[in-house]
N, C-alpha and C positions, 0 to 999 in steps of 0.2 A: 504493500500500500504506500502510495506517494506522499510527500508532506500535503500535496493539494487537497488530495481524498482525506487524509487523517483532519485537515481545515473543513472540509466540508461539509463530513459527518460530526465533526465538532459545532458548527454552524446549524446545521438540523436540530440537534439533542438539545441546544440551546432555544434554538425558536420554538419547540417542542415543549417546552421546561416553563418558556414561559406563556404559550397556549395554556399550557394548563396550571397556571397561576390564574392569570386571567378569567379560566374559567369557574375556579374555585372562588373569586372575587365575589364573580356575579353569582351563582349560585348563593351566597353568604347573603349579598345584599338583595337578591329576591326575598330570600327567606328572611330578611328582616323588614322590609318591606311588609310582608306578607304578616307579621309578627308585630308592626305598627297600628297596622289596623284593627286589630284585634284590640292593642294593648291602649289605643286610643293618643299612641303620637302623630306627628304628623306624616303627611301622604309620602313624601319625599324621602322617607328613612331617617332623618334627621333626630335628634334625642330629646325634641325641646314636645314637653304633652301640651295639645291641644287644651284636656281637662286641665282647668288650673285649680290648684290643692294654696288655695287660702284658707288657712284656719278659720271655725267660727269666733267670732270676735267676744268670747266669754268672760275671759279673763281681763278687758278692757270694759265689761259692764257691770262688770260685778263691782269694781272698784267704783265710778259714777253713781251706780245704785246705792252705795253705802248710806248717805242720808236718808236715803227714804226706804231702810230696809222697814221699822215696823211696817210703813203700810204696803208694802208689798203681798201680807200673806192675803191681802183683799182680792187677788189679783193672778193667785196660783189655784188651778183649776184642782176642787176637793176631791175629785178624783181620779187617774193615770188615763190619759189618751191610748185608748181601744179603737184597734182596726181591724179586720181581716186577718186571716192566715196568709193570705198574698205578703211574699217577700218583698216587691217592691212599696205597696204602704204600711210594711212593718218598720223597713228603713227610714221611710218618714217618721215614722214614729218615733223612732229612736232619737234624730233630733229632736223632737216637740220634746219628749219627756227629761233630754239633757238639760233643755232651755228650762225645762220648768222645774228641774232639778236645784238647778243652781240660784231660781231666785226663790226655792223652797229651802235651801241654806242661809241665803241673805237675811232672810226673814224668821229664821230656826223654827221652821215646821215641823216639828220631828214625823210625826201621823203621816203625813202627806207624802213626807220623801221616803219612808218607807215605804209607802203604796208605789209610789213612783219605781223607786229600784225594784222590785221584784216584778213588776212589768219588764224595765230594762232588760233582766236577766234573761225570763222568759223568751223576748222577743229575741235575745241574742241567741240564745239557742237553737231557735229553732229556722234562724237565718242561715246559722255552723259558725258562725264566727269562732276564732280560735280558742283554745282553754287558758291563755294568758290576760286575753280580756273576760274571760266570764270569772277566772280567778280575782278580776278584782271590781267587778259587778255585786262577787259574795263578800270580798274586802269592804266595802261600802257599807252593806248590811251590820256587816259586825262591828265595824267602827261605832255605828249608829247606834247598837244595842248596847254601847258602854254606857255608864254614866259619868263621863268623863268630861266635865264643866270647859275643855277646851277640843272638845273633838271637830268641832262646827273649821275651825281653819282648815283639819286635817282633811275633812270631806270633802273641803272647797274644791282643793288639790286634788284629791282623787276622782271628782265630778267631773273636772276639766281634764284631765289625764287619762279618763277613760271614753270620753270624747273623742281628746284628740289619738287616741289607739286605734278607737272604729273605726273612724276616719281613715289614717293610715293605711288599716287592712284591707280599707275596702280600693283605696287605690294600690295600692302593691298588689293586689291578687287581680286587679284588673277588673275588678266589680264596678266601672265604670258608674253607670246607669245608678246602682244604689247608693254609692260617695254623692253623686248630686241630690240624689233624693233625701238623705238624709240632712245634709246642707241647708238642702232647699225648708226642713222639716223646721231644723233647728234656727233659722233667724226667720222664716214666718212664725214660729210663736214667740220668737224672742221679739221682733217689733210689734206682733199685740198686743204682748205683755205691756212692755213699757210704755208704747204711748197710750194703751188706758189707763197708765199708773198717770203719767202726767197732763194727758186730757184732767185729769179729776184735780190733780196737784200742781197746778201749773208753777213750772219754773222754767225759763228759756232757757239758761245754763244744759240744764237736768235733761230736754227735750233736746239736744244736739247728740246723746246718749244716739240718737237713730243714725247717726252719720258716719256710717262705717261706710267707705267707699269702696275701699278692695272687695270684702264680700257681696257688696253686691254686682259689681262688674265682674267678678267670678262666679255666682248663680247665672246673670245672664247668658252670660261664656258658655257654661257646662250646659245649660237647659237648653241650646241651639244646638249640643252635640250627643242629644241621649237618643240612642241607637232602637232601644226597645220600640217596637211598633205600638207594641200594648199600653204603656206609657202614654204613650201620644195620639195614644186615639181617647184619654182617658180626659172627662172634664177639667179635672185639678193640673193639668198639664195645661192647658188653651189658655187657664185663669192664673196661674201661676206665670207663662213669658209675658203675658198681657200686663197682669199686675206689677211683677216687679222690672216693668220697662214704666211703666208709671211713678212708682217706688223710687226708681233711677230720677225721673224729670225732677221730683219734689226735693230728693237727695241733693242734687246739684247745683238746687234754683238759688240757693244762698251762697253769699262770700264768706271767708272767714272770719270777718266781725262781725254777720250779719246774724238772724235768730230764725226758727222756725213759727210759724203763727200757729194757735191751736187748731185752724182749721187743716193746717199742713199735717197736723199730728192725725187729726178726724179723717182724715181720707186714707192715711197711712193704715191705722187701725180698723178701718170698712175693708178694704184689702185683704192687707196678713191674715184675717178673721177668717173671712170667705174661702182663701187658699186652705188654712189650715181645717174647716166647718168642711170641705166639699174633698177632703181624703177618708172622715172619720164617717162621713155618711156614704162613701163611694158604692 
């Protein structure tokens, strides 16, 4: 064999070598592609998610809530949001009853957020969620059962902690559809809540409490990308883009020095109601 032939067939092996580099490229990137779609990034392969995963804003209203924790227990429904066996309005649920968790601590209800967490638990159950958040769905329970004059901090933490876990799980495992739903659950009755508390108690300080802007540009976001058909043929879906594209105008209409009027509060709370009144009667 000549040095030409021994260059030539070294020439092939190489074009060869890298065909099938090449091919192993695109194979990888179909398949992730393919692998996007499902997982809800974008069309292009790229790592940036369409669903966008903003926390609910909990932890930023519990602290505003603080003055007006007595009258809050006016304002925590006496008994736990009941829906359906349907997984996706149990997911809603689960936010409604996080939201009304947390201002069933502001308010130290003990009664009522008992009734609340073992609803939580139930519903997480029978969603599958993992045995780290249902271990501390019973964490909660037991905390509660103490008579410990400072447990109400401890719960606060754990309320908001086991939130933001479902949360998590349900976008890690690609539960698209249900992370919005739950979302969606948890600040429609988190803005009932509050602005009936402040319809009643008017403070403008107290009533800016509504101006979370990330999570509501992030419900929008996610309600324009829920895949489920079922969803979307569902009333509480038509009343929920509608609503909080409304929700959004009322959000925005103010500057930073400026105040919400109570009637801005009155339209907000006919809304959130409505969304949250037309999953529990779906």
């Amino acid at each position: 064999m000549t040095k030409k032939d021994i260059y030539k067939e070294g020439d092939t092996m190489r074009k060869l070598i890298t065909a099938m580099l090449v091919l192993i490229v695109l194979t990888a990137l179909v398949g992730c592609v393919e692998k996007t779609k499902k997982s809800g990034v974008s069309k292009n392969g790229s790592v940036d998610y369409q669903i966008r995963m903003d926390p609910l804003p909990f932890e930023n209203v519990t602290e505003s809530l603080k003055p007006v924790a007595k009258e809050l227990a006016f304002y925590t429904p006496k008994e736990a949001y009941k829906v359906s066996e349907n997984v996706y309005e149990q997911s809603f649920a689960i936010g409604v009853i996080s939201a009304d968790a947390v201002m069933a601590i502001s308010s130290r209800e003990e009664s009522k957020l008992k009734a609340y967490t073992e609803t939580l638990v139930g519903y997480s159950k029978n969603i599958g969620l993992k045995d780290e958040i249902l271990k501390m769905a019973d964490e909660i329970q037991m905390v509660l059962s103490t008579g410990d004059v400072n447990k109400w901090g401890h719960l606060e933490k754990l309320i908001i902690q086991y939130q933001i876990e479902v949360e998590t799980a349900f976008y890690q495992e690609g539960m698209l559809d249900q992370y919005t739903l739950m979302q969606l659950g948890g600040w429609a009755e988190g803005l009932n809540s509050i602005t009936a508390l402040y319809i009643d108690h008017w403070d403008e300080k107290g009533a800016k409490t509504i101006n979370q802007r990330g999570i509501i540009n992030a419900l929008l976001n996610n309600l324009d990308l829920i895949q489920s058909e079922k969803i979307k043929s569902e009333k509480y879906y038509s009343l929920s883009t509608e609503g909080f594209k409304r929700i959004k105008e009322i959000i925005y209409s103010i500057e930073a020095d400026q105040f919400y009027t109570r009637e801005d509060l009155q339209e907000v709370n006919k809304i959130s109601r409505e969304i949250v009144e037309s999953v529990r009667n779906n």
